[in-house]
Short mmCIF file of the C-alpha atoms (twelve columns), coordinates in Angstrom:
data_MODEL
# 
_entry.id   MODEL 
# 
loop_
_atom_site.group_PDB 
_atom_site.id 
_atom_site.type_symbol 
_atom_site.label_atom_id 
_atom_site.label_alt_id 
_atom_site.label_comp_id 
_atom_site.label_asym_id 
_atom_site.label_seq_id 
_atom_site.Cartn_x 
_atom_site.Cartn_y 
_atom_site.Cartn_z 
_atom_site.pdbx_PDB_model_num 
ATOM 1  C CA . UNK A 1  -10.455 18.188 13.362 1 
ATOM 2  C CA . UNK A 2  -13.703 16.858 13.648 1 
ATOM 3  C CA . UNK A 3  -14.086 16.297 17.173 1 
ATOM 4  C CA . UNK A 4  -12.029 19.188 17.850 1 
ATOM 5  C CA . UNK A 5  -14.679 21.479 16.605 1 
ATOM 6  C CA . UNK A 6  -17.337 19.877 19.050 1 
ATOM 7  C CA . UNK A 7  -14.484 20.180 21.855 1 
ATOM 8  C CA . UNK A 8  -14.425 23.954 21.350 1 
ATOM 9  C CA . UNK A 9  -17.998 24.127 21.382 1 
ATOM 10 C CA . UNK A 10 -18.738 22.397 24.349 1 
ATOM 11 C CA . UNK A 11 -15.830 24.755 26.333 1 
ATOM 12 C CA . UNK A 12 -17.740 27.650 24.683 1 
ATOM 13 C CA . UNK A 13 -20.918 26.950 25.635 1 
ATOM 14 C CA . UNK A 14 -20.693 23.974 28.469 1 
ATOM 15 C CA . UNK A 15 -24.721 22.093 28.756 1 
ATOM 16 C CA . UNK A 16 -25.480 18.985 28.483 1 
ATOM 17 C CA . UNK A 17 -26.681 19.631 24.907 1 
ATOM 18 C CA . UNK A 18 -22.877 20.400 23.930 1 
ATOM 19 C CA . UNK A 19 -21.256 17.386 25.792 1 
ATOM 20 C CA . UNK A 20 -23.827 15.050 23.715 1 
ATOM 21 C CA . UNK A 21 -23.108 16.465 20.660 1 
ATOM 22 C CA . UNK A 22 -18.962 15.870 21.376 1 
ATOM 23 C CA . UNK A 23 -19.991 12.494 22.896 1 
ATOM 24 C CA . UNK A 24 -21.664 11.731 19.455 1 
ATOM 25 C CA . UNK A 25 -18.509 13.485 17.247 1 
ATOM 26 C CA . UNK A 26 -16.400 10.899 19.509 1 
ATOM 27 C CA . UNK A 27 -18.384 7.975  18.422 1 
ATOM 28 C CA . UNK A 28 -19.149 8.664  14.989 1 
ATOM 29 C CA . UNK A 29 -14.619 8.951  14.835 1 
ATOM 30 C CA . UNK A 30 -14.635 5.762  16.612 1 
ATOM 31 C CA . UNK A 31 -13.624 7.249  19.755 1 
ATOM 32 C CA . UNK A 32 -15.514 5.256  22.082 1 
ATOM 33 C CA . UNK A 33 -12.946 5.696  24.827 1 
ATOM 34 C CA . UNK A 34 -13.414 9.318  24.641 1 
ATOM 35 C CA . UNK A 35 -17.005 9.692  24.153 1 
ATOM 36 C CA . UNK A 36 -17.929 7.378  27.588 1 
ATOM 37 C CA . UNK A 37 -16.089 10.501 29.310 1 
ATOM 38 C CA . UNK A 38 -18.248 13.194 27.699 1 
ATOM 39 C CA . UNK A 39 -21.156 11.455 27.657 1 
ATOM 40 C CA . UNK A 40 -20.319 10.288 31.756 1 
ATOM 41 C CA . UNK A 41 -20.043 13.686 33.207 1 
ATOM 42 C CA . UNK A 42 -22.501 15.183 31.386 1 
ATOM 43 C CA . UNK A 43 -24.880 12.653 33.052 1 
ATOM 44 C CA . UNK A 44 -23.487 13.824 36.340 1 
ATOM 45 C CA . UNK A 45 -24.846 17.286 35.646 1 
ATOM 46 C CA . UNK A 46 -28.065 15.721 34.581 1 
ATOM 47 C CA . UNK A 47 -28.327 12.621 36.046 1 
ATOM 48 C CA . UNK A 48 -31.887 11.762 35.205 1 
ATOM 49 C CA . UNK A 49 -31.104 12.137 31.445 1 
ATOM 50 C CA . UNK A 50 -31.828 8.415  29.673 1 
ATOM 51 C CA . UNK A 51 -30.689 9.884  26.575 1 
ATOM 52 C CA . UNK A 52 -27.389 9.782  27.759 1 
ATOM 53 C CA . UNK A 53 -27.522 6.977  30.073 1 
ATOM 54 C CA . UNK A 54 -28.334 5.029  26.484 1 
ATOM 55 C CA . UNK A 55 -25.654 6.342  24.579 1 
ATOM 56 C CA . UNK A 56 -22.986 5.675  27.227 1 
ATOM 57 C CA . UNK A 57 -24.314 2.229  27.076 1 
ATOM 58 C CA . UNK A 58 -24.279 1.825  22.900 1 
ATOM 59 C CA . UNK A 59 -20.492 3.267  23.622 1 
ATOM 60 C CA . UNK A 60 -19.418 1.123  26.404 1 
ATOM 61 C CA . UNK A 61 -20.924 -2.064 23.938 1 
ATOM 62 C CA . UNK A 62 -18.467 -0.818 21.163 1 
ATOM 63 C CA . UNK A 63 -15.292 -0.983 24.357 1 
ATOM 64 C CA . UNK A 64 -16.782 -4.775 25.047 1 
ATOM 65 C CA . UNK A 65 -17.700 -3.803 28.599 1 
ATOM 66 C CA . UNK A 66 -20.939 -5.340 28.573 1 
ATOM 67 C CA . UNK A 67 -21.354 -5.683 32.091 1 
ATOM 68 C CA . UNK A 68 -21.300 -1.610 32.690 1 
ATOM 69 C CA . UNK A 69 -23.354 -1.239 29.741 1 
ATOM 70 C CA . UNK A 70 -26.220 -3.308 30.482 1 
ATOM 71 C CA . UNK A 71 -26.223 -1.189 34.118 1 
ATOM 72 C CA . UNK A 72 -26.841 2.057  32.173 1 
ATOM 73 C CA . UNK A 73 -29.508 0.313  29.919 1 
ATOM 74 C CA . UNK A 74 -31.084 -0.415 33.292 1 
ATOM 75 C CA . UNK A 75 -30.475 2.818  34.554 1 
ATOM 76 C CA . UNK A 76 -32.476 4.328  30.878 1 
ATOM 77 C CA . UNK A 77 -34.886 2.325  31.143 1 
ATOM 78 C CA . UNK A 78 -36.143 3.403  34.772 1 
ATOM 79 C CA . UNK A 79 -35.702 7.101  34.211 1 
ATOM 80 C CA . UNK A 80 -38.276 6.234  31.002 1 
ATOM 81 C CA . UNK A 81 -35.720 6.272  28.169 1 
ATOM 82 C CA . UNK A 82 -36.094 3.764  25.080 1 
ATOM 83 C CA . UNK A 83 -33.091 1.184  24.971 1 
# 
């Protein structure tokens, strides 16, 4: 039900604003899974957003795909986000 709120939001009113706040529903329901989706093509639409590049990182951390995360943490860091 949580999430599901979000969900409808973000169909509502699509922007990258929306997608991060389902992203972070996703997480905070342990959703991880769910929330790298979000969170991914949102960053497609915005692509120079670090904000997001971080969070998909923090989420793919929580999925044990280190690897990919550290490549987004990268990817953050150059576009001047905070890690």
């Amino acid at each position: 039900l949580y999430a599901s709120c979000y969900r409808e939001l973000a169909d509502k009113h699509p922007s990258p604003h929306t997608s991060l706040l389902l992203g972070d529903a996703y997480m905070s329901i342990q959703e991880p899974d769910k929330a790298i989706e979000v969170y991914e093509a949102a960053l497609k639409r915005n692509p120079k957003d670090a904000t997001l590049a971080t969070k998909i990182g923090q989420a793919l951390v929580k999925t044990h795909n280190y690897g990919k995360a550290i490549n987004y943490y990268e990817a953050s860091l150059k576009s001047g986000g905070q890690v």
